[in-house]
C-alpha positions as CSV (number, residue, x, y, z in Angstrom):
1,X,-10.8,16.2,-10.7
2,X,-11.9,12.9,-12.0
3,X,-11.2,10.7,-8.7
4,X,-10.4,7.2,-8.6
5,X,-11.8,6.5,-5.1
6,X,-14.3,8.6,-3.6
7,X,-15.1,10.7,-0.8
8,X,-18.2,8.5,0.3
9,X,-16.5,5.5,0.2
10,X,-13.3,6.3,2.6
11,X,-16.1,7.8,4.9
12,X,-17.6,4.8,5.2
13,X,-14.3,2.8,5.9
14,X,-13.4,5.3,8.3
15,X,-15.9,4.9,10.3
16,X,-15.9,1.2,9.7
17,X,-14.8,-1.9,11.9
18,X,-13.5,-5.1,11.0
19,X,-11.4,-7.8,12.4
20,X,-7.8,-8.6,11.2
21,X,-7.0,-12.4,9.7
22,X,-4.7,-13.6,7.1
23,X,-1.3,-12.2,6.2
24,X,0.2,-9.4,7.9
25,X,1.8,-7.0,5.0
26,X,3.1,-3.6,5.5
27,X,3.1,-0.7,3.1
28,X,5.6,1.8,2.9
29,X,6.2,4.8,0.7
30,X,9.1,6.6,1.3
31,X,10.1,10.0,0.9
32,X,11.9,11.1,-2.4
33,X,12.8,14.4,-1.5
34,X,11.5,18.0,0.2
35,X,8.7,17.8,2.5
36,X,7.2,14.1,1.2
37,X,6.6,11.7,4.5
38,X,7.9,8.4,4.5
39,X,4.7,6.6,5.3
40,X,4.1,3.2,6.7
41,X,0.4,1.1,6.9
42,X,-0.5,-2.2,8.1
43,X,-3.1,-4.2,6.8
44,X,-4.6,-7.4,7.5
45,X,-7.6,-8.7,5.6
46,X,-10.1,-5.9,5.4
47,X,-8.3,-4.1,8.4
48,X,-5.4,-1.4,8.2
49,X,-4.4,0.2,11.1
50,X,-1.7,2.1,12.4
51,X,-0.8,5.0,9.7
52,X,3.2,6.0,10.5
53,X,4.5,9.8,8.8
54,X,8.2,10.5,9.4
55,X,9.5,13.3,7.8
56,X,13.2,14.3,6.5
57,X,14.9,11.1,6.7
58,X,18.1,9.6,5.1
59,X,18.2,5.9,4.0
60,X,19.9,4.6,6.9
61,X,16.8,6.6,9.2
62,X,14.3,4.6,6.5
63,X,15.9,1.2,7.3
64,X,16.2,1.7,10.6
65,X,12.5,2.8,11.3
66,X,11.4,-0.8,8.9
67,X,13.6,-3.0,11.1
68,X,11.8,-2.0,13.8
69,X,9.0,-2.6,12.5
70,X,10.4,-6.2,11.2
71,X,11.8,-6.7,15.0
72,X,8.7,-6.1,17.0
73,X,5.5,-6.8,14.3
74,X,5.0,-10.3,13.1
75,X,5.5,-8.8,9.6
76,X,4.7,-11.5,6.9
77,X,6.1,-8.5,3.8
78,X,6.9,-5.4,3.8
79,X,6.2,-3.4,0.3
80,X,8.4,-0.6,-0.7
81,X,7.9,2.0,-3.3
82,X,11.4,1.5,-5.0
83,X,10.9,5.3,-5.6
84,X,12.4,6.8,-3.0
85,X,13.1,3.4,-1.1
86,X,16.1,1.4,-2.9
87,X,18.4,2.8,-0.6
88,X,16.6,1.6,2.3
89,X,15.9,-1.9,0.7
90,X,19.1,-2.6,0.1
91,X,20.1,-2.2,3.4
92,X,17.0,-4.4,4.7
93,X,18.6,-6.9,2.5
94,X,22.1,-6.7,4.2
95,X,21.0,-7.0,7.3
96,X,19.1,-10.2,6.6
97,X,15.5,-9.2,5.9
98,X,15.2,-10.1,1.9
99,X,12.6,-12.7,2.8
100,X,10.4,-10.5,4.5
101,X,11.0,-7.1,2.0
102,X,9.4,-6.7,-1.4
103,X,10.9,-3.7,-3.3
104,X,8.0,-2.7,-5.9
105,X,8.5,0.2,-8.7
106,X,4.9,1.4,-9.4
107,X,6.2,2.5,-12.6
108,X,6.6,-1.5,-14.2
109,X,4.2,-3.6,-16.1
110,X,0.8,-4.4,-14.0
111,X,0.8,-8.1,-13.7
112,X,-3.0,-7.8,-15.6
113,X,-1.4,-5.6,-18.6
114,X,-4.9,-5.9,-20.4
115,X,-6.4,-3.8,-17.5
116,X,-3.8,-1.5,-16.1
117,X,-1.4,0.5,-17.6
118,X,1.3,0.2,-15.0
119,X,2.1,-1.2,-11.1
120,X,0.4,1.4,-9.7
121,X,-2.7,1.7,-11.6
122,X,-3.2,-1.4,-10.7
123,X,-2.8,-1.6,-7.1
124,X,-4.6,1.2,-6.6
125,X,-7.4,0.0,-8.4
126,X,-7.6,-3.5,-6.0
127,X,-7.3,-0.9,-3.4
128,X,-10.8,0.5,-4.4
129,X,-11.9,-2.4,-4.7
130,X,-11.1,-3.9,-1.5
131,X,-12.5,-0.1,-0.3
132,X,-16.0,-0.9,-2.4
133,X,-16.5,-3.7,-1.1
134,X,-20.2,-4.8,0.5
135,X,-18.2,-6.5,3.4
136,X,-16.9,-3.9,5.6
137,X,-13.2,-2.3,5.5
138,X,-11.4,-0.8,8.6
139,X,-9.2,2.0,7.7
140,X,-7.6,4.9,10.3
141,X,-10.0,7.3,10.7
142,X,-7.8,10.3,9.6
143,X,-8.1,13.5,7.5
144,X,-4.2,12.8,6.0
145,X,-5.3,9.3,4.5
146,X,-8.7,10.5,3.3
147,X,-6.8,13.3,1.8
148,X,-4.8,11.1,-0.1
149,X,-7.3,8.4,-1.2
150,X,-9.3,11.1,-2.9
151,X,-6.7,13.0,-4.2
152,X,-6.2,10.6,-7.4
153,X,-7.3,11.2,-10.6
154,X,-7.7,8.7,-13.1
155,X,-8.5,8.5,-17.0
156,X,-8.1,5.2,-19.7
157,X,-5.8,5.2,-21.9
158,X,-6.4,4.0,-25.9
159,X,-5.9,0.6,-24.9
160,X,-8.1,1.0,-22.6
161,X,-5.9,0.8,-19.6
162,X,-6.6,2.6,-16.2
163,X,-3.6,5.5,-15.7
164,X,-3.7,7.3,-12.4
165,X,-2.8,10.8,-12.5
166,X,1.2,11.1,-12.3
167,X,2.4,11.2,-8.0
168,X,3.9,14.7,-9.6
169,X,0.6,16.4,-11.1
170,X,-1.6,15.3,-8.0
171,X,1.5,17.3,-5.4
172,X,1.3,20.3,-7.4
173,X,-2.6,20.7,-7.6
174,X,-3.3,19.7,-3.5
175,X,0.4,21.3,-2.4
176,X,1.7,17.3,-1.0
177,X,2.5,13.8,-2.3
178,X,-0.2,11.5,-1.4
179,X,1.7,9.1,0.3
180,X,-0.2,7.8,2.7
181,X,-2.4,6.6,-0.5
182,X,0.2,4.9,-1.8
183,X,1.5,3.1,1.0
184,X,-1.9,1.3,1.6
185,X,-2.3,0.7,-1.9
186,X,1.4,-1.1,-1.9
187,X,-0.5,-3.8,0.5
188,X,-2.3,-4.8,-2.8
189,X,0.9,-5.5,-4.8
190,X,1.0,-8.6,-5.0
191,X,-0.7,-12.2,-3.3
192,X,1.2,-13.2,0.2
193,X,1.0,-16.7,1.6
194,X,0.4,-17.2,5.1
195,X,2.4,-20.1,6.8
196,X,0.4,-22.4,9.4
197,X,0.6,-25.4,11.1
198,X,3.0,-26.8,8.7
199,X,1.3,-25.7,5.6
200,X,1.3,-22.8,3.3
201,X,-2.1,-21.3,2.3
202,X,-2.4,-19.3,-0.7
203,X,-5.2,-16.7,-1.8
204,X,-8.2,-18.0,-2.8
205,X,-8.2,-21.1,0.0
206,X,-11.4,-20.2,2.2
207,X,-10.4,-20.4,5.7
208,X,-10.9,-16.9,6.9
209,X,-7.7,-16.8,9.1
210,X,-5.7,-17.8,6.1
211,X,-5.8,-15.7,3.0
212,X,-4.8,-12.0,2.0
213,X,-6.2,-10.3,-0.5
214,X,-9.8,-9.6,0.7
């Protein structure tokens, strides 16, 4: 297939190491049904780390396992795939995380509609990016994730927007969803300011320790 990121380039972040600075966001796609994983990432700067799989879950499992996560991890936002995760968000909500939880349906409008046909094309696409990088990228060094970072296909559509291949086609040609993929491209949905010493310090301000994004 015709694959968005490729094989050489997840190598090369697997094997890859990097320090962590700027915002602390966490991806998580959770499982719609069957055998899917709910799947949580970290990432900060050109690190992620720490690739979570939990399988057959209900919501109140979903929520539980992200307020953990929210309790113990200085967690500047968490990204859900509204997919298989409204459930779980709204329960974040009630329990007084709404700050800190994004709920994001890959589905929507890409905030650059000239370039991306949808949310997802376009996080997965500052994902490669971020993965193509000459700077080096840290990513788990694990079979799942490279799995699911090559798994994608991708084509343009008239408009010349970049389509991924539908989450549904990609399951039944490799026999799984590819979440792990989409829980580290959630990381990418959208700009995060980092609060410090009294200031708040958007992407694009050069202080290493400061921005998210990159």
């Amino acid at each position: 297939h015709n694959a968005l990121i490729s094989p050489e380039t997840v190598m090369k972040s697997r094997k890859a190491t990097a320090d962590k600075y700027g915002a602390y966001v966490v991806g998580c796609d959770p499982a719609r049904e069957g055998d899917d994983m709910t799947t949580f990432i970290r990432r900060q700067g050109r690190k992620a780390w720490n690739l979570e799989k939990h399988a057959k879950l209900d919501d109140m499992a979903k929520a539980g396992l992200a307020k953990k996560i929210l309790d113990s991890e200085p967690v500047d936002r968490m990204f859900i795939d509204r997919g298989g995760g409204s459930g779980m968000y709204d329960r974040l909500v009630e329990m007084g995380y709404g700050k800190r939880v994004s709920l994001i349906n890959f589905g929507h409008n890409a905030l650059d509609q000239d370039a991306y046909k949808n949310r997802r094309a376009e996080m997965w696409a500052e994902m490669n990016k971020w993965l193509e990088s000459e700077m080096e990228t840290d990513i788990p060094d694990d079979d799942y994730l490279h799995g699911d970072l090559t798994a994608v296909g991708f084509k343009y559509t008239s408009n010349t927007q970049l389509l991924l291949e539908p989450k549904e086609k990609v399951k039944d040609r490799i026999g799984k969803s590819p979440d792990g993929g989409d829980a580290l491209a959630l990381t990418f949905a959208e700009p995060v300011a980092v609060k410090k010493q009294s200031r708040v310090v958007h992407v694009g301000y050069t202080p290493r320790d400061s921005v998210v994004g990159i």
